[in-house]
Steps between C-alpha positions, in 0.01 A plus 500: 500500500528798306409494081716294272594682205420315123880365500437360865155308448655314150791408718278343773342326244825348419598413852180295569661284210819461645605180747578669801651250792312561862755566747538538964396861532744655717538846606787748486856430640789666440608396125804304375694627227731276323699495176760764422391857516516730188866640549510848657755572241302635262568806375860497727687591161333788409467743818153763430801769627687696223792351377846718513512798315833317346337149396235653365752693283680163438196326383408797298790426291490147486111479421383463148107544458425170272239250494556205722450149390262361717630150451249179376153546598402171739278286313183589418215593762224190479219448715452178806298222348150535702584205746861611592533453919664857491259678290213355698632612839579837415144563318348384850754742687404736240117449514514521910734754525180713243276418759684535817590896359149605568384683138874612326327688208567391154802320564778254277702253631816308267753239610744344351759236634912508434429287174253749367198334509211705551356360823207771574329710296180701636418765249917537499445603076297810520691803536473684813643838670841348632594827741797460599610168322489684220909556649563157431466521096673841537805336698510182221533756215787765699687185528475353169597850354748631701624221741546556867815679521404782248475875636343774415697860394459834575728747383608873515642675189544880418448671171850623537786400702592669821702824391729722729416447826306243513218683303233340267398759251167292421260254634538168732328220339377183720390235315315249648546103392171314705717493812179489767716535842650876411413691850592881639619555831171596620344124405812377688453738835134441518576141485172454301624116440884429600500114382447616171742485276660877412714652265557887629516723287780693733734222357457635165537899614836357656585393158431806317701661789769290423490571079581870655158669471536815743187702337202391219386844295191327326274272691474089593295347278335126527455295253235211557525391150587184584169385503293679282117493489210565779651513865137280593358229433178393361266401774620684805285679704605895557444392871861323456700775459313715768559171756865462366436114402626621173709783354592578144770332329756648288817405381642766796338470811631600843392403852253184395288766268438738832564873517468673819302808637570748779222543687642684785442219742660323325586301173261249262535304264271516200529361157734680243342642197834488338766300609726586297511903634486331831803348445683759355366744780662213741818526313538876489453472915812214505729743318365829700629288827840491379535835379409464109235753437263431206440834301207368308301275811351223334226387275423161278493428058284239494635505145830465591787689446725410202853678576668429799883366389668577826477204748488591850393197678240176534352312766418137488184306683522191689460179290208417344466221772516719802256704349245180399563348882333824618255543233389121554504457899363894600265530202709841347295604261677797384845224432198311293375703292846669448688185362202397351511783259871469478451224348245569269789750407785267395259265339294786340711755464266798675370368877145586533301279655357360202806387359582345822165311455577372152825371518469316833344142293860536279743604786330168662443309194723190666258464772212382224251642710138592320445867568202549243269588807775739673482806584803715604402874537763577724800304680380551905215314430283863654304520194157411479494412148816281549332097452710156530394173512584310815664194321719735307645663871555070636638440100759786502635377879549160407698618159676741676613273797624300231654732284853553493429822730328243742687579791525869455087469453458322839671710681283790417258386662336575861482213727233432746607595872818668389477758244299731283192555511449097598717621793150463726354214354436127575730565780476234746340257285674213267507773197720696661846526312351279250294742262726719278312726302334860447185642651250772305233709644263765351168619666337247366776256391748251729700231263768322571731277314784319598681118578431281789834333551469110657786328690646369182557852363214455248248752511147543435441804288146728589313791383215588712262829353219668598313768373190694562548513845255664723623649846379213667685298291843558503601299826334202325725569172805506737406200699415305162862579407632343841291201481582402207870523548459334848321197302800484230756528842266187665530299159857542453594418859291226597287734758150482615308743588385559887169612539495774757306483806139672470494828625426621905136520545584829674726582203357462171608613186389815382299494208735621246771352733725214300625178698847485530741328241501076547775367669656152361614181643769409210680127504 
């Protein structure tokens, strides 16, 4: 057996304490899955492919950027008396599930039930790197600010209006609003990522087309404004940006932060070192395709520019929702830390990361969650300096889920065997379709939080964390994650575990080899 970690030998401490009922060992046979099935619906209303170019102008108009009211809070988060039947169980599932994971690292485990009552708690208070869970708080606060049918902007005005034919005597200004989907026709062509979601930028050169542009004598000029502050965060790595797990973020961005390079055999993609020119560079292409030549080419004022009266067109994101589904279920971190600033903006008033950061206890101030020990560097969770407490990630589900955004919230989320990145996991056993929730991985980092859902409809809320992971250690993190979810599946369905059959003598494990999954028996 390999080495317990210091979480794993208290917990089989605890399970030497704990009545356990002997039981007929039998071994593995196919497994029987009963109850009703987490619906496949999820997520049905709110398609990751761009919406119309014309709804998106419709909800433009209709969309008003205000606070939503979250609703009542449920009542107040307590904790199991010590001899509760439930609480007792799931420590034991817990405790084995520790052990049975080989050595997870310094890992947290929190559950709560439907009611709120905190069920589990293994070291669930001390704040830990969250990766990418981190996208759950950022998701609760985009909704709570904006709602889920709000859209982002970006517009096209000139400092002066098209004179005889057609002509601009002055500059093109694109101003971006936080809309994280804006893409050229090369990202589209290249098909870098086709399921996710795009607003061309060709839509808006049609548009300036239309306002009767034939010819631009200055230049077009981007304005990332927007967002003002540092395009990174604190605590990532420079390796991000050379591996493309992040990019920086500006209030104009174009083509998921990318820009790409000619290198005679072809193009690549590296990260932009500003987005905004990018963008503007992309725009002054769109027009040159149909004919509009751009005097001036194109360059970015970070500072803005001041003076541009003459409205020449605007281009509106998909919702707000379409663009949390896809942050939530693919782990997009440039969407995260994007509308994570962008909020931080209409609370704050700038958009840096910081402010982001600050406001995000008022923006969720409903939810009565305790984020003295939080840390929120960033809104992908990629940062390394980024820290949240595992009980907060299990508190803000169960509020949410309960919220008056509740059903909008669920549906954000992955589900095991069907989508996201859960798309792969728990398939075949009695977790599958049943865990809703969102995954997070650093080099050193897996998490996940999310709701078990029983045959009732009432879920078991979870946050599994580990940190300080050694190589050797990550499939153990993983598998800790799985068993425990498993063991909240087995409770809620009545199942009982099958032990497998010992392995071939002429096929044993390998050393670092992991058994396979249990299977259940459920009644």
């Amino acid at each position: 057996m390999r080495r317990l970690g210091g979480i794993g030998q208290t917990l089989l401490a605890l399970v030497v304490t704990l009545a356990v009922s002997a039981g007929v060992i039998a071994y593995a046979q196919p497994q029987v899955v009963v109850g009703e099935p987490l619906s496949r619906r999820a997520t049905v209303r709110y398609a990751a492919k761009p919406d119309p170019p014309k709804l998106r102008a419709a909800a433009a108009a209709l969309t008003k950027p205000a606070r939503v009211d979250l609703g009542e809070v449920p009542a107040p988060i307590t904790v199991a008396p010590q001899d509760d039947p439930l609480a007792l169980s799931l420590a034991l599932v817990v405790s084995e599930a520790l052990i049975a994971s080989g050595n997870p690292g310094a890992s947290a485990v929190s559950v709560l039930d439907a009611d709120g009552r905190v069920l589990v708690d293994v070291g669930a208070t001390t704040p830990l790197i969250p990766a990418s869970t981190a996208k759950l708080v950022t998701a609760a606060m985009a909704l709570a600010t904006f709602g889920p049918d709000h859209v982002f902007t970006t517009t096209a005005a000139a400092t002066a209006a098209p004179g005889q034919g057609g002509v601009v005597a002055g500059d093109v200004v694109l101003t971006g609003g936080g809309d994280p989907t804006l893409v050229s026709r090369t990202y589209v062509e290249t098909q870098i990522d086709p399921e996710r979601p795009q607003t061309p930028i060709a839509d808006l050169a049609d548009q300036i087309v239309a306002a009767g542009v034939t010819r631009v004598e200055g230049a077009v000029i981007g304005d990332p404004g927007f967002l003002a502050g540092g395009p990174l965060a604190d605590g990532w790595p420079p390796r991000y940006l050379d591996d493309l797990d992040a990019t920086a973020i500006s209030g104009l961005t174009i083509d998921q932060g990318f820009e790409f390079v000619d290198e005679g055999s072809g193009l690549r993609a590296r990260a932009a070192a500003d987005p905004a020119a990018v963008a503007a560079a992309a725009l002054v292409a769109a027009l040159a395709e149909r004919g509009v030549e751009v005097v001036g080419g194109s360059r970015s004022a970070p500072g803005g520019v001041s003076d541009a009266p003459a409205h020449l067109g605007e281009l509106s994101s998909p919702t707000l929702m379409t663009l949390l589904v896809r942050m939530v279920q693919e782990s997009d971190n440039h969407i995260a830390d994007t509308v994570f600033r962008a909020v931080g903006r209409h609370a704050a008033g700038a958009g840096s990361f910081d402010d982001a950061e600050d406001v995000a206890s008022e923006v969720l101030a409903a939810l009565e969650l305790d984020w003295s020990t939080t840390r929120l560097r960033d809104g992908s969770g990629l940062s390394r300096e980024s820290a949240i407490p595992p009980a907060l990630l299990t508190a803000l589900n169960y509020r949410m889920t309960n919220s008056t955004l509740g059903e909008e919230w669920q549906d954000l989320m992955a589900v095991s065997g069907v989508s996201g990145t859960l798309e792969r996991r728990l398939v075949g056993t009695i977790a599958e379709l049943r865990l809703r929730g969102k995954t997070g991985s650093l080099g050193d980092v897996r998490s996940i939080s999310g709701a078990v859902v029983g045959p009732d409809g009432r879920p078991l809320y979870v946050t599994v964390t580990s940190n300080a992971l050694a190589e050797p250690q990550l499939d153990d993190a993983r598998r800790l994650q799985d068993l425990v979810v498993l063991g909240l599946a087995a409770e809620l369905y009545g199942c009982t575990e099958i032990p497998p059959p010992p392995p071939a003598p002429d096929d044993p494990l390998e050393p670092d080899e992991l058994p396979p999954l249990p299977t259940h028996t459920c009644s």
